[in-house]
N, CA, C and O atoms as CSV, one atom per row, in Angstrom:
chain,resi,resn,atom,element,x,y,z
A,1,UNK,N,N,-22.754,-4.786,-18.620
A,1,UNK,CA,C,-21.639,-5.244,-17.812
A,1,UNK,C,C,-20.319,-4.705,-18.340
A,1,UNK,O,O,-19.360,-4.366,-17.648
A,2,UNK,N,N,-20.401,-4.677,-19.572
A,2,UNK,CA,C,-19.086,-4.054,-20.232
A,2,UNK,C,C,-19.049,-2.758,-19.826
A,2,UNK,O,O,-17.999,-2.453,-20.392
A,3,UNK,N,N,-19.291,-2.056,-19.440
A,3,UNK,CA,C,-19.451,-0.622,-19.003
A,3,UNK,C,C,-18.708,-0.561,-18.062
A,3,UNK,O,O,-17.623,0.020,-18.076
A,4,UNK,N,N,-19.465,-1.487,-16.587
A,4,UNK,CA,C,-18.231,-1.466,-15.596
A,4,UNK,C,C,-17.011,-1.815,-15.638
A,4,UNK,O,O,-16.456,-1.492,-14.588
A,5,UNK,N,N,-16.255,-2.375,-16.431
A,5,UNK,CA,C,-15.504,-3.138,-17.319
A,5,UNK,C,C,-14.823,-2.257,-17.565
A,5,UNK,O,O,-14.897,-2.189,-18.792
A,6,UNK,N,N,-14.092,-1.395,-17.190
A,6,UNK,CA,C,-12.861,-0.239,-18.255
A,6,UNK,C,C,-11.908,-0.466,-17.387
A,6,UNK,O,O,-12.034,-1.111,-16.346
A,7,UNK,N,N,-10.680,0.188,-17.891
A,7,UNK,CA,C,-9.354,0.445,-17.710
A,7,UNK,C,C,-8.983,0.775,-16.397
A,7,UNK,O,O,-8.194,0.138,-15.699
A,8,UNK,N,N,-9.536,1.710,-16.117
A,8,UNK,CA,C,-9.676,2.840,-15.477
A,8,UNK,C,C,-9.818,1.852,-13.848
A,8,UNK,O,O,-9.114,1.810,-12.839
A,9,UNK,N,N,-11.063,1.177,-14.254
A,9,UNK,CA,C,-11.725,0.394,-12.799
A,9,UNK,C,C,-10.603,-0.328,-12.755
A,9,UNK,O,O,-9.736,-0.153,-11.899
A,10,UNK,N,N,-10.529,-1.389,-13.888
A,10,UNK,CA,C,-9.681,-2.615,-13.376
A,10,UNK,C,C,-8.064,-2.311,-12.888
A,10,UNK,O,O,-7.370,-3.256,-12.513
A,11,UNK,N,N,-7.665,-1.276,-12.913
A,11,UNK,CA,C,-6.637,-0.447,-12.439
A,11,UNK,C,C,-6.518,-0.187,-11.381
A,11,UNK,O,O,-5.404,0.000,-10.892
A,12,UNK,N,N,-7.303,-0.122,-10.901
A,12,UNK,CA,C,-8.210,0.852,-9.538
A,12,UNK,C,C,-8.800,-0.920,-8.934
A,12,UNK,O,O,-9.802,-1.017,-8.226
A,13,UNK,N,N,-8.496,-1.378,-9.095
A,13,UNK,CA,C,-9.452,-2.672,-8.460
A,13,UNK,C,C,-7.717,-3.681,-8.187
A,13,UNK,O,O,-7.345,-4.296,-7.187
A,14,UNK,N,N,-7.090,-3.498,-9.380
A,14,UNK,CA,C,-6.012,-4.280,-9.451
A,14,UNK,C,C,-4.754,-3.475,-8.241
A,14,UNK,O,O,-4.257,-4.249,-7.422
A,15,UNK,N,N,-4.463,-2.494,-8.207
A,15,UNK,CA,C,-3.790,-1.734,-7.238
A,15,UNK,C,C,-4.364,-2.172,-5.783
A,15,UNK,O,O,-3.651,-2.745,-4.959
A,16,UNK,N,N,-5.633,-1.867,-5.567
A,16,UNK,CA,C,-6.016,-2.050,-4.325
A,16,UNK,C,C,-5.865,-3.463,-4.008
A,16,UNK,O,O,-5.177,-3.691,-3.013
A,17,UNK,N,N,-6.369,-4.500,-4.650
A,17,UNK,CA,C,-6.118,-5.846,-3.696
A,17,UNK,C,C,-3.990,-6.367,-3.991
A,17,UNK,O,O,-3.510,-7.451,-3.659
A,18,UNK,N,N,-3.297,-5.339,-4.581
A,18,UNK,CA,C,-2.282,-6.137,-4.481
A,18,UNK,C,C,-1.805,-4.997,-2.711
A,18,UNK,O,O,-1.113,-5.374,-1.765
A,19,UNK,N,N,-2.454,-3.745,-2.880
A,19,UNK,CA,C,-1.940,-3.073,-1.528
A,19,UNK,C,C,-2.763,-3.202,-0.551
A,19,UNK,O,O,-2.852,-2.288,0.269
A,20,UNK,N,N,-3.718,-4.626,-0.402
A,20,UNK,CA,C,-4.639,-4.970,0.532
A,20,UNK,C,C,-3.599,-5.974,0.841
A,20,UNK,O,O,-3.608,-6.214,2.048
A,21,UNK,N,N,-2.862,-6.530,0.309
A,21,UNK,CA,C,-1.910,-8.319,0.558
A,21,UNK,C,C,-0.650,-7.586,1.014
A,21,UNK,O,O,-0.048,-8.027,1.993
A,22,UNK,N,N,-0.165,-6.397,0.318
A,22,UNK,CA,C,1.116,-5.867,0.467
A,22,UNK,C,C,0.877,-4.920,2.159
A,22,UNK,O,O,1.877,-4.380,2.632
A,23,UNK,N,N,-0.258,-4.833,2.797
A,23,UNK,CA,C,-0.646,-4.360,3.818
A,23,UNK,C,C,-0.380,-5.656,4.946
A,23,UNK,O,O,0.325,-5.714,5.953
A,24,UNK,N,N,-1.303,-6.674,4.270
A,24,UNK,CA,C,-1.372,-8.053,5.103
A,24,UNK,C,C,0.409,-8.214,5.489
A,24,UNK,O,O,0.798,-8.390,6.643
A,25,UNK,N,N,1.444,-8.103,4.168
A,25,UNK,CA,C,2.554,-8.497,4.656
A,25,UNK,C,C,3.493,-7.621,5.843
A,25,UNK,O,O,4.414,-8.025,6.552
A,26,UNK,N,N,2.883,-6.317,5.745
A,26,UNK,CA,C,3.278,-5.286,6.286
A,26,UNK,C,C,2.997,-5.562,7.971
A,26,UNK,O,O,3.866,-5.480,8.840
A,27,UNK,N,N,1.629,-5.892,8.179
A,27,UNK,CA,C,0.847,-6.223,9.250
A,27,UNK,C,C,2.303,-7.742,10.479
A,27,UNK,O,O,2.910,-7.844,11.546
A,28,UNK,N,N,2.088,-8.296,9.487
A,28,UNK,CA,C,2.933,-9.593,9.687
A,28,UNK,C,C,4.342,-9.505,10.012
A,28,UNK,O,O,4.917,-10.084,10.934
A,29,UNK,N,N,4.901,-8.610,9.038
A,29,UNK,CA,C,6.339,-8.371,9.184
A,29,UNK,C,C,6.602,-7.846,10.555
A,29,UNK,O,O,7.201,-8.544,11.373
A,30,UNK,N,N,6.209,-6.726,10.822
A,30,UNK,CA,C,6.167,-5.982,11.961
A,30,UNK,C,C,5.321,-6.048,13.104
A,30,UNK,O,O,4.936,-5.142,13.844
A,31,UNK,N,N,5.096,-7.280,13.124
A,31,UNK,CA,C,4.486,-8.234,14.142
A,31,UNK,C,C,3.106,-6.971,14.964
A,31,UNK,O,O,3.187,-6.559,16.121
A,32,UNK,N,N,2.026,-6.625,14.017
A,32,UNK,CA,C,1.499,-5.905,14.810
A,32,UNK,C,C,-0.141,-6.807,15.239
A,32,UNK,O,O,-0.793,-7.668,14.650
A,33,UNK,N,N,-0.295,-6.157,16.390
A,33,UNK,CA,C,-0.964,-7.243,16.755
A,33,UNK,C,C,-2.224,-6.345,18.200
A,33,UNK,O,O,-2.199,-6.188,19.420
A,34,UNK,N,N,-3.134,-6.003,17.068
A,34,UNK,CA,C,-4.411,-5.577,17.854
A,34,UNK,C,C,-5.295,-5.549,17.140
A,34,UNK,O,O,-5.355,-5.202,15.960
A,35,UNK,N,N,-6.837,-6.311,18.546
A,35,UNK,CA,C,-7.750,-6.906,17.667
A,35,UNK,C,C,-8.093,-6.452,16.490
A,35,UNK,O,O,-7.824,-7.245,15.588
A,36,UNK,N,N,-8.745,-5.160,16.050
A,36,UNK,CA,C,-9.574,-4.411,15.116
A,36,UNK,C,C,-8.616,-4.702,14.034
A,36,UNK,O,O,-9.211,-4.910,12.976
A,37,UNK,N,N,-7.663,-4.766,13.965
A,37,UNK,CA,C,-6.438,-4.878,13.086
A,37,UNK,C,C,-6.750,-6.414,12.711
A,37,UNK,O,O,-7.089,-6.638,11.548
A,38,UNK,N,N,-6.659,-7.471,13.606
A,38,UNK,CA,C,-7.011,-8.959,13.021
A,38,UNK,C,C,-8.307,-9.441,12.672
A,38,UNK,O,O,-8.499,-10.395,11.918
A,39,UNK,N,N,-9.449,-8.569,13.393
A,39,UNK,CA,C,-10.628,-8.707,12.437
A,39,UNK,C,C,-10.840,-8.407,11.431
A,39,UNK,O,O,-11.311,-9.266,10.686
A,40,UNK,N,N,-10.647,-7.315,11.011
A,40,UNK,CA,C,-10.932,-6.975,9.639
A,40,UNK,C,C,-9.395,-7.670,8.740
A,40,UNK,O,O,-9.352,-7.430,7.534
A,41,UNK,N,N,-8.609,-8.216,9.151
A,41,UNK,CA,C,-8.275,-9.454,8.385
A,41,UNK,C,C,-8.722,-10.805,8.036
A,41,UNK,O,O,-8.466,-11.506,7.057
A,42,UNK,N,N,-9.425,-10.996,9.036
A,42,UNK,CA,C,-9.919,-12.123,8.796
A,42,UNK,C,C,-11.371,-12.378,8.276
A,42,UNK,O,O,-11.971,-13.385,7.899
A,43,UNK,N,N,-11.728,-10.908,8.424
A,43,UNK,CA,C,-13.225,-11.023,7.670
A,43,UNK,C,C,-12.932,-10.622,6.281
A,43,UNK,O,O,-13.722,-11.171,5.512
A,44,UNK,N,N,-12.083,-9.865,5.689
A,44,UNK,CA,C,-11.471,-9.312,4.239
A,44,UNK,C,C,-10.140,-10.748,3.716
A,44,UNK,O,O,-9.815,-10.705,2.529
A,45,UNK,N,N,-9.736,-11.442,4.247
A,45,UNK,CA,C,-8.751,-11.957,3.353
A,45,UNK,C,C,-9.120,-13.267,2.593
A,45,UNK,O,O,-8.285,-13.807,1.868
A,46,UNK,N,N,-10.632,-13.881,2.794
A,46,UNK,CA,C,-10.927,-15.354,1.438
A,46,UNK,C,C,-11.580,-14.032,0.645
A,46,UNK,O,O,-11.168,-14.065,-0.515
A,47,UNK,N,N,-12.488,-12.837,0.874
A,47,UNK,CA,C,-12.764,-12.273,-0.397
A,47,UNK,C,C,-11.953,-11.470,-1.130
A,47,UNK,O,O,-12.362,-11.120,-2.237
A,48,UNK,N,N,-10.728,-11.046,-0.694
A,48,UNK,CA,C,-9.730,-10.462,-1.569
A,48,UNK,C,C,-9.125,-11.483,-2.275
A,48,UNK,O,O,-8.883,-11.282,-3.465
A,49,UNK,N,N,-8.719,-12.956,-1.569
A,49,UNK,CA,C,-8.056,-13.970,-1.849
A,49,UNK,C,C,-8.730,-14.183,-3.368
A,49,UNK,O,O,-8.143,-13.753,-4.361
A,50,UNK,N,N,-10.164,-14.965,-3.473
A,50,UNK,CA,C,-10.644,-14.698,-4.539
A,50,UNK,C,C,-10.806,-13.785,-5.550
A,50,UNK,O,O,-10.438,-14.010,-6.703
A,51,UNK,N,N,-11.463,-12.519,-5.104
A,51,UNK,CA,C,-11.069,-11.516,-6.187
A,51,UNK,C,C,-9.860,-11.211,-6.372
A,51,UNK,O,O,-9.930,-10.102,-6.901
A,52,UNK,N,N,-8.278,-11.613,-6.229
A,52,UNK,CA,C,-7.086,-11.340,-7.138
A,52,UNK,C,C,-7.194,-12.536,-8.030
A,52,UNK,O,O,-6.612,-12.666,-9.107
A,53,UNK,N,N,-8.202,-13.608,-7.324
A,53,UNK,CA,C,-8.045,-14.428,-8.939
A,53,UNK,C,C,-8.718,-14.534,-9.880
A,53,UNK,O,O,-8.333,-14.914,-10.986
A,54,UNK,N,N,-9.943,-14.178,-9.544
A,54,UNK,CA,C,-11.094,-13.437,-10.327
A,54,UNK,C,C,-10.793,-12.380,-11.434
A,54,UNK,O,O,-10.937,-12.513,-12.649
A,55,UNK,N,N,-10.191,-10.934,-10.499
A,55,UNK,CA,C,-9.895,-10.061,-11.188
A,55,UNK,C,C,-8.676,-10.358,-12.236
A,55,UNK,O,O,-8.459,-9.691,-13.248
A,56,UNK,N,N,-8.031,-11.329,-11.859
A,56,UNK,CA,C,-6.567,-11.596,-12.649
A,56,UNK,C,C,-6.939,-12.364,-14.075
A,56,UNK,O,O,-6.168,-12.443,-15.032
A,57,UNK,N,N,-8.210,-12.882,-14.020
A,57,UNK,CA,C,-8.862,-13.674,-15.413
A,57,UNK,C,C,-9.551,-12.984,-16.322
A,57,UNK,O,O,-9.613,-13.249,-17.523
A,58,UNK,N,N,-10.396,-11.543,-15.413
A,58,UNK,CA,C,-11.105,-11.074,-16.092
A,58,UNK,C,C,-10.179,-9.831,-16.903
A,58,UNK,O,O,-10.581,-9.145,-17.844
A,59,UNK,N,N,-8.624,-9.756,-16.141
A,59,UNK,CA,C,-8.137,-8.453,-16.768
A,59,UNK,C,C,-7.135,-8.850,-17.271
A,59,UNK,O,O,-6.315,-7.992,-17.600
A,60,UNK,N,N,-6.794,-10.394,-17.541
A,60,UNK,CA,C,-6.226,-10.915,-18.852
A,60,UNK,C,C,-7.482,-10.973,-20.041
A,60,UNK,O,O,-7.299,-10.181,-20.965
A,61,UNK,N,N,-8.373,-11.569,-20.103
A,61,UNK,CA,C,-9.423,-11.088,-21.155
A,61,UNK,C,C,-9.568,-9.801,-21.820
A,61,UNK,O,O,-9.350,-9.624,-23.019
A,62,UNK,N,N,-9.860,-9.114,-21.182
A,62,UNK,CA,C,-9.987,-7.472,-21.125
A,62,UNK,C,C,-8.478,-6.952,-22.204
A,62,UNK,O,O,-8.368,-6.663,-23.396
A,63,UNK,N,N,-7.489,-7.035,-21.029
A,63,UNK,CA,C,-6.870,-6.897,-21.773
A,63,UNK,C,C,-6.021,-7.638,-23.180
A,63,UNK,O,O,-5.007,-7.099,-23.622
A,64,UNK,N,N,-6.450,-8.624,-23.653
A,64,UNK,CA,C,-6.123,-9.210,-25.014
A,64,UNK,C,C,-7.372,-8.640,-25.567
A,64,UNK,O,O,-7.153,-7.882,-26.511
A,65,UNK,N,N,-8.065,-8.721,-25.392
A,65,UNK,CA,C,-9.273,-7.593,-26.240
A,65,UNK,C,C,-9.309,-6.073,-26.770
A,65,UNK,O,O,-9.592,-5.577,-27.861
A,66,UNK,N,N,-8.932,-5.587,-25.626
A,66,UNK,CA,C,-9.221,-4.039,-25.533
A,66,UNK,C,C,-7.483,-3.352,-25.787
A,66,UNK,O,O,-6.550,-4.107,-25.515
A,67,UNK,N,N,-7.231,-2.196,-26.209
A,67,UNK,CA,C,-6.300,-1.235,-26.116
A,67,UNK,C,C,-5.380,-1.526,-25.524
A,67,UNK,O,O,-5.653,-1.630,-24.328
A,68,UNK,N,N,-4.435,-1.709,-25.739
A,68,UNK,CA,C,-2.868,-1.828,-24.327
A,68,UNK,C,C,-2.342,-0.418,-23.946
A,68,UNK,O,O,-1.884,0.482,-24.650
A,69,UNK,N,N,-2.589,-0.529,-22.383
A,69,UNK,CA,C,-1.762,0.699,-21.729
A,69,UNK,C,C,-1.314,0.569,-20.838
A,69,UNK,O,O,-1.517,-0.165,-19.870
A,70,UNK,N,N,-0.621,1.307,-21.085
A,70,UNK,CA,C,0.759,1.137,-19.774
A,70,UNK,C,C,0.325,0.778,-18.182
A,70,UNK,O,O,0.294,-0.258,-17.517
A,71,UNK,N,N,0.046,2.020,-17.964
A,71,UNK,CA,C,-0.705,1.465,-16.697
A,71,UNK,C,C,-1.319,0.396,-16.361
A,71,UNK,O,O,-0.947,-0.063,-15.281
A,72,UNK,N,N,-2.378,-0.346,-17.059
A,72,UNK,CA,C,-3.053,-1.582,-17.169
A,72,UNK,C,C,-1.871,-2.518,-17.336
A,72,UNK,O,O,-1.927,-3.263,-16.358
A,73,UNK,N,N,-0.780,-2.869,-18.119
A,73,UNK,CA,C,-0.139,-3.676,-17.949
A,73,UNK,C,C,0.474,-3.741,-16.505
A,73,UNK,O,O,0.088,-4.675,-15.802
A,74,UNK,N,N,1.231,-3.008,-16.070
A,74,UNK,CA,C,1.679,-2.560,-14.973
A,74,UNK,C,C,0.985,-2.739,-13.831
A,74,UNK,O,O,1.652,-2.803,-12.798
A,75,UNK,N,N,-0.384,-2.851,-13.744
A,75,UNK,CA,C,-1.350,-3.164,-12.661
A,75,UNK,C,C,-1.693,-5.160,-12.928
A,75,UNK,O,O,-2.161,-6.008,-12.169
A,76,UNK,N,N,-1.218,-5.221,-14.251
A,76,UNK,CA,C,-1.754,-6.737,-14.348
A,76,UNK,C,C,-0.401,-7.265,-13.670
A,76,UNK,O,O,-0.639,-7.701,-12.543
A,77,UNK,N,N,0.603,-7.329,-13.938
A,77,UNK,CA,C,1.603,-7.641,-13.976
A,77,UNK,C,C,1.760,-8.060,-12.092
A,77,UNK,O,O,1.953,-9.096,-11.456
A,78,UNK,N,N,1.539,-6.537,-11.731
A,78,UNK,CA,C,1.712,-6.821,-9.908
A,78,UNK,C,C,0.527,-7.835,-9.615
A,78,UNK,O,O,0.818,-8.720,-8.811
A,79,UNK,N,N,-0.488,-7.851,-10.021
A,79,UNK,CA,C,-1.474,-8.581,-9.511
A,79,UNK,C,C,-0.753,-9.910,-9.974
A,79,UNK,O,O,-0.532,-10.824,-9.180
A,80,UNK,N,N,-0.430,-9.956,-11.198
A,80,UNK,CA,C,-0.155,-11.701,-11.456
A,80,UNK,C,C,1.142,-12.193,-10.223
A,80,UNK,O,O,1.090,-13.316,-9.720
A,81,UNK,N,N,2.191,-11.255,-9.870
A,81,UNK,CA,C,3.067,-11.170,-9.390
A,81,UNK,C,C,2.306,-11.872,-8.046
A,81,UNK,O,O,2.317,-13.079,-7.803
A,82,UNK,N,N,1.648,-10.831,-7.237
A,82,UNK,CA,C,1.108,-10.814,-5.876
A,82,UNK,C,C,0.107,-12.283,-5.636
A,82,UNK,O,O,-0.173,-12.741,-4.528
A,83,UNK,N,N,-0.303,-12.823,-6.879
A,83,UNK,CA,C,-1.125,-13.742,-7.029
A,83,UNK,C,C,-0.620,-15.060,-6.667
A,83,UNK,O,O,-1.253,-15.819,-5.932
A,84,UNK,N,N,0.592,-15.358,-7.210
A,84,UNK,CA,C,1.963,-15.987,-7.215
A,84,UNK,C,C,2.242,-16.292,-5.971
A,84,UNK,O,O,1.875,-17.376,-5.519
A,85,UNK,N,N,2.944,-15.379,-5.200
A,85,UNK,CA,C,3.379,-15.301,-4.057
A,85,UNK,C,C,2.462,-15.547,-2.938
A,85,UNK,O,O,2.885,-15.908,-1.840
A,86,UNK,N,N,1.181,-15.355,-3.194
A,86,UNK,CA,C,-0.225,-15.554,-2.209
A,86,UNK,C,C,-0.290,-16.820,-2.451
A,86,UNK,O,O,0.031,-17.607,-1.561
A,87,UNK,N,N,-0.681,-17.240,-3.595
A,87,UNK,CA,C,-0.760,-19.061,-3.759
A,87,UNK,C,C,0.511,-19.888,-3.445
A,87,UNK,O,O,0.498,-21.099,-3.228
A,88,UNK,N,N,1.595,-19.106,-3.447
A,88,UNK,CA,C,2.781,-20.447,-3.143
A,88,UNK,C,C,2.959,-20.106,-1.859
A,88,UNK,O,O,3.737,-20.819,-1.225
A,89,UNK,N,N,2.252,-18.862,-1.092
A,89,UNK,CA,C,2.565,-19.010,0.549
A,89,UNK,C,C,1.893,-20.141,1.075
A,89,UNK,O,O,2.045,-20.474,2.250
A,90,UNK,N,N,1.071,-20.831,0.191
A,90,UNK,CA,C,0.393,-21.933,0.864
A,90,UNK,C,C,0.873,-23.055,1.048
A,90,UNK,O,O,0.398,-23.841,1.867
A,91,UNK,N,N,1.920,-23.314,0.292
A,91,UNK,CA,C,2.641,-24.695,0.072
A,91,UNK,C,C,3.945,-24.577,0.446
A,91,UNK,O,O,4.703,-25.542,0.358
């Protein structure tokens, strides 16, 4: 399991679900509004929802363990950021 586990992925995992939410806001802002566009929101947004909080536990671990790099901070950071702002849109 540690294998799949590198830098590299969780970088690559952490970018994409904060520009999967930063899409969602994009979608919203600019009021766009056709079906294929709201299905695949609504079938993708409780499993992204979860994996930014998933991924956000496993790549604070990771990273207090492993090497610090720039990039990896920088990808944790937006995710904790994007994580934030997703959970307090609820309240």
């Amino acid at each position: 399991m540690n294998n799949l586990i590198t830098n590299r992925n969780l970088i690559i995992i952490n970018f994409v679900i904060v520009a999967y939410f930063g899409l969602i806001w994009l979608i919203n802002f600019y009021n766009i509004d056709f079906v294929l566009v709201g299905v695949f929101r609504e079938l993708l947004t409780l499993p992204f929802l979860a994996a930014q909080i998933v991924f956000l536990i496993i790549g604070i671990m990771h990273f207090i363990k492993n090497k610090k790099n720039v990039l990896m901070i920088i990808s944790l950071l937006t995710l904790a950021i994007c994580t934030m702002v997703t959970i307090s849109s609820f309240f």
